[in-house]
Structures are given as C-alpha cells and as structure tokens.
C-alpha positions, 0 to 999 in steps of 0.5 A: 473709451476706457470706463470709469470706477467711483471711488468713496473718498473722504479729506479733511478741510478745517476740521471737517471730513468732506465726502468725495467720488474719485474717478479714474480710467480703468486702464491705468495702471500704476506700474506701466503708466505716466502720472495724469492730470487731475480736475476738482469739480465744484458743484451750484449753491445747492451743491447736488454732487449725487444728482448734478456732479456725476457725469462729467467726472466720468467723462473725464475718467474715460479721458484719461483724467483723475477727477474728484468730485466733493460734498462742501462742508455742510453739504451732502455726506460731507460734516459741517452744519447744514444751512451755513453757506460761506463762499471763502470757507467753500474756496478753502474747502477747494484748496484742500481738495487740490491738496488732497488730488495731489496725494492721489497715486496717479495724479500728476500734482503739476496739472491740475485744473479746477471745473465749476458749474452754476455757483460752483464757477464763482468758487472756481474762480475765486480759487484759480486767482489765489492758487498757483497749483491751478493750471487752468479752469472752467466756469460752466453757466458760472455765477461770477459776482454775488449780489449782481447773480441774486439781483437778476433772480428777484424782482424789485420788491422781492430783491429790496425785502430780502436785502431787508431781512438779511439786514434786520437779521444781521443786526439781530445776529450781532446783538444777540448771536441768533441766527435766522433762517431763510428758505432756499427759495427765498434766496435763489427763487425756481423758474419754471425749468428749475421747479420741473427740474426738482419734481421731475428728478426728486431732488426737492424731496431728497433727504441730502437736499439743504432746504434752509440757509442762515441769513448770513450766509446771504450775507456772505453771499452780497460780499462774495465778487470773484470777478474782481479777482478774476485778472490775476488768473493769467496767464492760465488759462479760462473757458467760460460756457454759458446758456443763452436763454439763461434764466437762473445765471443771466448770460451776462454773468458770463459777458462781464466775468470774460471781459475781466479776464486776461489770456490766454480764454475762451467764451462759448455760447451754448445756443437755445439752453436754459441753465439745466440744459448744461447738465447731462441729466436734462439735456445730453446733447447740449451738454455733450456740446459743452464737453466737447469744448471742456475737452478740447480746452483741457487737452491743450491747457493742462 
C-alpha cells in the first residue's frame, strides 16, 4: 500500500482558524494523475483528533483518498472558547471544511464523503442531510438523537439532576448572562472501558483535553436529533457500524437511526465490542473489521 504525509493545515470557519491533518497518498502525483476523492472525519464529543482521529485517515491515504481530519472550534489546536459545545456550530464548522477539501489540489470536489465517529456521526449526519456536496457517510458507533444517547449514559436520579442543573442554569443564564459550568464526567459519565481507556492512554491528563463544558452546551445537546433529518440523506448513500455490547453509544442509537434512513444503507454489527474497541488504538483487529466495510462502501459509493 502506498503511505501517507500528514500535512498541518489550517481554514476558517465563522471567524475562527480550525487546525486540521491533510493526508494524501504519496504516490500521487499532480502531473500524471486523476483527481481523487476526499473524506472529512468528525471526531466523538471530546473531539480527540491527536489521539482518537489518526488511524483511519491513513488508512484512507493509503487507499487513495485525500482525507482531512480537524480540531472543532473550541477544541484542540483549533481557536474558539474551550468548554462551548454547539452541535450546529459544529455542523458549520463541517461545511467549511467540505469547502475547504474542495480547494485542496487533487481532490475531486464532485466526491466527497463525510466519516463520524461516536458523537462525530450525530455531525456527520446532520450535515449529510443539508449538504449536497456530501456524496456519502459513514456513522461509526454514532450518537444519532441527543437526549436519548445522554438518557442511556445516566441513571435515573442522575439523568433527572442533570436535566435539573441544566435548567436552573439556563434560567440564570437568561436573567443574568453567567454561565455555569459542568464537568465532562457530569454529562458523558466513563464506564469502565472508557475510565481505562483515559488512564491508559494519557489523555485525561492531556493539556488539549476540554475538561469542562457550559451548560448550554447541554442545553444544545437535548435540542440536537439528526435522526429526524436523517431521511432526507437519500439516495446517497449510508453505513451505519455499531458495537454490540456498546456501553457509551447503546446499540440502539444505531437500530433507530437505520430505520430512519432510506436506500440506498448498510448496518454492521461489530460482535463483542465495546465502544473503544471501533478505534485502532484499543483494538486493531476489530477495528480493521470496521475498515474493511468503510472501504468497501466508500469504493462502491464515492
């Protein structure tokens, strides 16, 4: 297979410079070649591009594919204020960088394909459904309905306390303009898997990693349903991949959201996986799994 160079790139998106990683086969040549076609990869709510968007950008790359993986506003190396979650401002930030692939020299701006990962396939698509130029997409261990994915993470009593906060801040909020402040665990809390996963890996110490979130942003969150929208993506085309023992994304998300959609879509089961067992760094076999229908769909869609 050929490899891949990460470029730095940088676009902007409402004012704000986004940081990216441009990653294209290095055998392609300008001079000799065809254009080819291009993904944008939306990363979970945490949005980890340095730790969880690095594989599967390469492996595009060494299939011939222009890929760009990117920081959202407020996120990473990109500009914005840390902690300000906004799911449309996210989905504008994604039609930016669909803009942007398409001045990318080699791409060709006819085929372009969106890739979304844990909360990164709610964005992915949201976007799909508003968005021509989106040829097709893939939602990989997806959120696709905003307050239902958060209603599976709590319990009860912790599901009717954060409802709670969020609202009493809300009214606070509109009568004075302070915001208030909610942990990540707060709002996505860790199972097992996913507490290892941040010990293990560094990445609850890591200085990019957003550790607090307005409670707006929750706010925006309980509003947020692409699975509504997700009817109007037809007929191109979707893949939906999920976990089985999913403990972060139910199974379910993924069941309701391919009931929604038209055809031409896909639904794969990825048997005995937990929801960081999609990315390469926990579990490469099972993640290659995945891949292998990423490819598979992409060659015969984009």
């Amino acid at each position: 297979m050929d490899e891949f160079i990460p470029e730095e790139v940088r676009f902007f998106s409402a004012g704000c410079w986004l940081a990216g990683y441009l990653y294209r086969p290095v055998s392609w040549d300008p001079r000799r070649d065809e254009a080819l076609p291009g993904v944008v990869l939306l990363q979970g709510y945490s949005s980890l591009r340095h730790i969880h968007g690095l594989e599967v950008p390469r492996l595009l790359a060494e299939e011939g594919y222009i890929a760009l993986s990117f920081d959202h506003r407020g996120f990473g190396k990109s500009d914005g204020d840390r902690g300000r979650v906004r799911p449309l401002e996210q989905a504008q930030d994604t039609h930016d960088a669909i803009t942007y692939l398409q001045t990318v020299e080699g791409v060709d701006p006819e085929r372009i394909a969106l890739y979304g990962s844990s909360f990164g396939g709610a964005n992915a698509l949201w976007v799909a459904a508003f968005d021509p130029r989106v040829k097709a997409v893939v939602s990989n261990a997806g959120v696709h309905d905003g307050p239902r994915w958060l209603e599976t993470l709590h319990g009860e009593e912790s599901w009717s306390k954060l409802r709670q906060d969020v609202g009493s801040a809300a009214r606070l909020r509109v009568r004075t303009g302070a915001p208030t402040w909610i942990s990540y665990p707060e709002i996505v809390p860790g199972d097992e898997q996913a507490k290892r996963v941040a010990q293990e890996h560094g990445y609850a110490n890591d200085p990019l990693f957003v550790h607090t979130y307005d409670a707006e942003a929750v706010e925006h969150l309980l509003r947020y349903r692409p699975e509504w929208v997700a009817n109007r993506i037809a007929p191109r085309a979707a893949l939906i991949v999920y976990a089985e023992f999913d403990s972060i994304v139910s199974p379910s998300e993924a069941l309701a959201v391919y009931s929604a959609l038209g055809e031409p879509k896909r639904l794969v089961k990825l048997p005995q996986a937990n929801h960081y067992d999609v990315y390469h760094f926990i579990n490469s076999e099972l993640a290659d799994r995945a891949f292998t229908e990423v490819r598979t769909f992409l060659s015969e869609h984009l």
